[in-house]
C-alpha positions as CSV (number, residue, x, y, z in Angstrom):
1,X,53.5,21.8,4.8
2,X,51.6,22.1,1.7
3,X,48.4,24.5,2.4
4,X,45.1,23.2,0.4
5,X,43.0,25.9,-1.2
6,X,39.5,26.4,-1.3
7,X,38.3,25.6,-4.6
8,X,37.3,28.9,-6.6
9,X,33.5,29.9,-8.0
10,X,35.2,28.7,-11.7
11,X,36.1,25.5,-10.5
12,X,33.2,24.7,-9.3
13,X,31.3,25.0,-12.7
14,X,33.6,22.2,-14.1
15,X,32.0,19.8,-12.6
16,X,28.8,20.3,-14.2
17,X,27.4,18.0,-17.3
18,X,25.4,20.1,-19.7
19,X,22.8,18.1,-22.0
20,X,23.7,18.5,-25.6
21,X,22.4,22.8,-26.9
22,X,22.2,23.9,-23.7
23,X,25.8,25.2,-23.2
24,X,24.9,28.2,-23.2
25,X,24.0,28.3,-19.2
26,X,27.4,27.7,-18.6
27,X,28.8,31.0,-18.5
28,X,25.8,32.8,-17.1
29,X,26.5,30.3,-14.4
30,X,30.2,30.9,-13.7
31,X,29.1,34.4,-13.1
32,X,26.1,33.7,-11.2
33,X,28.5,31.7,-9.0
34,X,30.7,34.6,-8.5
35,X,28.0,37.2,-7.9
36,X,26.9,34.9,-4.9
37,X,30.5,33.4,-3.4
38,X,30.9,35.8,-1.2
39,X,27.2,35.8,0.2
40,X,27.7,31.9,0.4
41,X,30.6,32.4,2.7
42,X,28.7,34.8,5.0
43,X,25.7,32.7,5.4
44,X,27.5,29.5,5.8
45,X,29.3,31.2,8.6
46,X,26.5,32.9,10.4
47,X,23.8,30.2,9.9
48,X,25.6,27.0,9.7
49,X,28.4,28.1,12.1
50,X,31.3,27.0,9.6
51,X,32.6,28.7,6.4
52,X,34.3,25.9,4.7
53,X,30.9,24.4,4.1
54,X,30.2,27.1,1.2
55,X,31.8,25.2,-1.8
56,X,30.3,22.3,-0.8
57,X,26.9,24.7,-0.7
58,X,27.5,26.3,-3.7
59,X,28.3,22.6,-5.4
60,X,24.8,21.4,-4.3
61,X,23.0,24.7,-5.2
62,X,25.0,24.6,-9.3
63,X,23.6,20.7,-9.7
64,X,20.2,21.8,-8.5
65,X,19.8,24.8,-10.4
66,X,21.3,23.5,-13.7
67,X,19.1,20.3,-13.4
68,X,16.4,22.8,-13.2
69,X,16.9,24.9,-15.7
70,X,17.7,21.5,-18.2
71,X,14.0,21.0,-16.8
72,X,11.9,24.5,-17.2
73,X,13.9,25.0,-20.0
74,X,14.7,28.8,-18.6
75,X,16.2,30.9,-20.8
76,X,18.0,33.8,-19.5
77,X,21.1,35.0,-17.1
78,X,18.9,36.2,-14.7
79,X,16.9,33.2,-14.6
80,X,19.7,31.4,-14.0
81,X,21.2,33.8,-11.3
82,X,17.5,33.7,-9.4
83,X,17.4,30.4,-9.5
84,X,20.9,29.6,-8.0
85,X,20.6,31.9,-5.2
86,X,16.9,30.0,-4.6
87,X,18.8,26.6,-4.0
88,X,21.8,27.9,-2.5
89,X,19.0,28.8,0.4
90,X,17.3,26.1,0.0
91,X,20.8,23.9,0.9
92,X,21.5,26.0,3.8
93,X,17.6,25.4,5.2
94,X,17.7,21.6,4.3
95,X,21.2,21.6,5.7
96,X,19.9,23.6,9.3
97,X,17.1,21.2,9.7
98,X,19.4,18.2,9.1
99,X,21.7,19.4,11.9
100,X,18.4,20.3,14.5
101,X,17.7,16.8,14.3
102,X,17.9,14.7,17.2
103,X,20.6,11.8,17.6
104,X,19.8,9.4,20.0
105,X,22.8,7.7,21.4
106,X,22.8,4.2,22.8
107,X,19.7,2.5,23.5
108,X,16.9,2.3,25.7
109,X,18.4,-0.8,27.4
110,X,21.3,1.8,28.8
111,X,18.5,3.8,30.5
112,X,18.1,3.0,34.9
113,X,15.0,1.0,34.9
114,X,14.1,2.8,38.5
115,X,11.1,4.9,38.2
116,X,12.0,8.7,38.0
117,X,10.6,10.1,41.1
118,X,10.3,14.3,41.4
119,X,11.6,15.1,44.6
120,X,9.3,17.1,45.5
121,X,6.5,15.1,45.3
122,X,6.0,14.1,49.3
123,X,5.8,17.8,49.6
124,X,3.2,18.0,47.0
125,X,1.5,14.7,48.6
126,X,1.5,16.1,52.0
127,X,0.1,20.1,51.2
128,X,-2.6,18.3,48.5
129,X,-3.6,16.2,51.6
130,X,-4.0,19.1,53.8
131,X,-6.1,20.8,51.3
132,X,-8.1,17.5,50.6
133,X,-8.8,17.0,54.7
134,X,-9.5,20.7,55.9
135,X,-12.1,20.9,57.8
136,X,-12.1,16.9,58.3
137,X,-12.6,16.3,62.4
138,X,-8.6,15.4,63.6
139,X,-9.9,11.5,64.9
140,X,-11.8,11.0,61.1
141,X,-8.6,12.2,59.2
142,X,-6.5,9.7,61.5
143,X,-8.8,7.2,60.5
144,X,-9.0,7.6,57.0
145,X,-4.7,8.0,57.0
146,X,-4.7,4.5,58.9
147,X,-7.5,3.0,56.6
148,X,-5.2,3.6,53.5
149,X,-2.4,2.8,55.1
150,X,-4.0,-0.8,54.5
151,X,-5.0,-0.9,58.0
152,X,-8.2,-3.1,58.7
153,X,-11.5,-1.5,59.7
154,X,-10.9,-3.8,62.7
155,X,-8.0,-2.0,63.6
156,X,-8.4,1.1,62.7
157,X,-11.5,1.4,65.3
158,X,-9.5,-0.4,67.6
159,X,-7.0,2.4,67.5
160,X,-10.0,5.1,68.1
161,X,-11.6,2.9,70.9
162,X,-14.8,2.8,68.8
163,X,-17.2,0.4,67.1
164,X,-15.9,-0.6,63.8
165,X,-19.4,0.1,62.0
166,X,-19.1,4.0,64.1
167,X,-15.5,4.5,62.1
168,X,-17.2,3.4,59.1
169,X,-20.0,5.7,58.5
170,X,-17.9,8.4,60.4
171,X,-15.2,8.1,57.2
172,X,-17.6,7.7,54.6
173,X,-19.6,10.7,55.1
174,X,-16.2,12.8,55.5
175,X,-15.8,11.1,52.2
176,X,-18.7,12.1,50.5
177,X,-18.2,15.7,51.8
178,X,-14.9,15.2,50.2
179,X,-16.7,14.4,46.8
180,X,-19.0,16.9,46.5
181,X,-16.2,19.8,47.7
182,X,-14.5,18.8,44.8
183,X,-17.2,18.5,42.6
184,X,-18.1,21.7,43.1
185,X,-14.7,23.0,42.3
186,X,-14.6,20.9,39.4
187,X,-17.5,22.7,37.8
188,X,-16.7,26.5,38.9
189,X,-13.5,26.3,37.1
């Protein structure tokens, strides 16, 4: 089995076009290129999790830089060597966002189309009741549990052995105590 090599920093320069007069960044690229190889390697590995992705790294960061230096019109070796390590980051940050991004698989049509119920909430239904009713008189918070239950007023005083006008008022002054308890909570927090 024939073993494929990782291409070196040299090779990599051959791919670049130069525009006419500027050949001259060529060989303060190749060494540019091998001053950073090795830091390419370690920051593929630690920040992007694989090391074979720093040729093709490096391959982005050359075309960048050299189409910014044919740009600016830059003019010496250390230009160019600043300027490489500048887009060899900014490939491994535009590389690190692209793989944070969310894929959504499938469609929305795959999702159960049940509403998504917290378990807990009869638990929170039931001790937000209790709070809500303390203090309520036990026959008045029967009545009011019956009444929105969608039990008639007819019924529900039937239940109490009462007048249906008595269960009436009787609910909607705990009511209105109700309101203003709350009220008052509402504006001291």
């Amino acid at each position: 089995m024939v073993e494929m090599q990782l291409p070196s920093p040299s090779d990599l320069c051959w791919n670049v076009k130069f525009q006419p007069g500027q050949e001259w960044i060529e060989e303060p690229l190749r060494i540019a290129v091998g001053n950073i190889w090795e830091r390419a390697h370690h920051v593929a590995r630690s920040q992007l999790g694989d090391e074979a992705l720093a040729p093709e790294i490096i391959e982005a960061a050359i075309e960048r830089a050299v189409g910014r230096l044919q740009e600016d019109g830059l003019r010496t070796a250390e230009d160019v060597a600043r300027l490489l390590e500048r887009s060899l980051l900014q490939e491994v940050r535009r590389r690190r966002r692209a793989a944070k991004r969310l894929v959504y698989v499938g469609s929305n049509q795959e999702l159960p189309t049940g509403d998504v119920q917290n378990p807990l909430a009869p638990v929170d239904s039931s001790i937000d009741l209790e709070v809500i009713l303390h203090g309520v008189p036990s026959y008045v918070r029967f009545a009011l549990l019956l009444r929105y239950s969608r039990y008639r007023w007819s019924e529900v005083a039937a239940a109490l052995g009462t007048t249906e006008a008595a269960v009436r008022l009787r609910c909607k002054r705990a009511l209105d105590r109700i309101r203003k308890k709350l009220e008052s909570e509402n504006h001291e927090t």
